[in-house]
N, C-alpha and C positions, 0 to 999 in steps of 0.2 A: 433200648432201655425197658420197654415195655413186656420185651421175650422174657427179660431175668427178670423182672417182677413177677410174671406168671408162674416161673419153673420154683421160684422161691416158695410164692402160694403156694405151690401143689406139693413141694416137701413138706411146706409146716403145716395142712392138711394132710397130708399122710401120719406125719407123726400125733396131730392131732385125733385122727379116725384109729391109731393106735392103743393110744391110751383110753376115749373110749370103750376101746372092746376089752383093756384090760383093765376098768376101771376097782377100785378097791370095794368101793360100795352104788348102792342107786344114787346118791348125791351123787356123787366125783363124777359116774354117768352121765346122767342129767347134764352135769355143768360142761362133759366134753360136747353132748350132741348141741349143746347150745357155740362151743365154740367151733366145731366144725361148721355148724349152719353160717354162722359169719366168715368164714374162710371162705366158703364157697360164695356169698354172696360179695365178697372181696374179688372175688376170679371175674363172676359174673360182670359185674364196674369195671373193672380194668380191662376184659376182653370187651366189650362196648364200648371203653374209650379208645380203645386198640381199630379196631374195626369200623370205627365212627358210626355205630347202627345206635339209635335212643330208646327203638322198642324195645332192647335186652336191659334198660335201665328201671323200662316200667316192668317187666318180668322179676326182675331184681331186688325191686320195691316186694312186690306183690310175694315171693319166694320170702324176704324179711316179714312179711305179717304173719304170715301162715309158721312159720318157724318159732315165732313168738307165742303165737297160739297154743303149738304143737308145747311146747318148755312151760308154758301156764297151765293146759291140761293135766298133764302126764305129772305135776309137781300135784297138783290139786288131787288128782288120784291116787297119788304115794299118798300123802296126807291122812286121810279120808280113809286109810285100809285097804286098798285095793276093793278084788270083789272080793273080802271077807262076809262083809254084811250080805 
């Protein structure tokens, strides 16, 4: 059960990592690389409950901050003009 929930993720991360590259504008971007980061951090949970290890749950964690960060920054900087100024 836990194989086909994997191979599942990793198709609709593929298609997800798709539309990011072909996104229309910096939004629609933005908003893929924010859903890729959650697919992966979907994989990351599921392979750790797969595998019974808890350290890939705190990596997991840790991989969700930094991604939040990374989608707060980069919004803040569209914003803001880029380096216009």
């Amino acid at each position: 059960m836990l194989n086909t929930t994997l191979v599942v993720l990793c198709f609709a991360l593929t298609v997800s990592f798709y539309r990011f590259l072909m996104g229309k504008n910096i939004w629609d971007r933005l908003l893929n690389l924010n859903l890729v980061s959650v697919k992966i951090l979907m994989i990351f949970t599921v392979y750790s409950i797969h595998v019974h290890d808890l350290n890939l749950l705190d990596t997991s964690l840790t991989f969700v901050i930094v991604s939040f960060l990374v989608v707060v920054l980069i919004s803040r900087f569209i914003i803001s003009g880029g380096d216009t100024k």
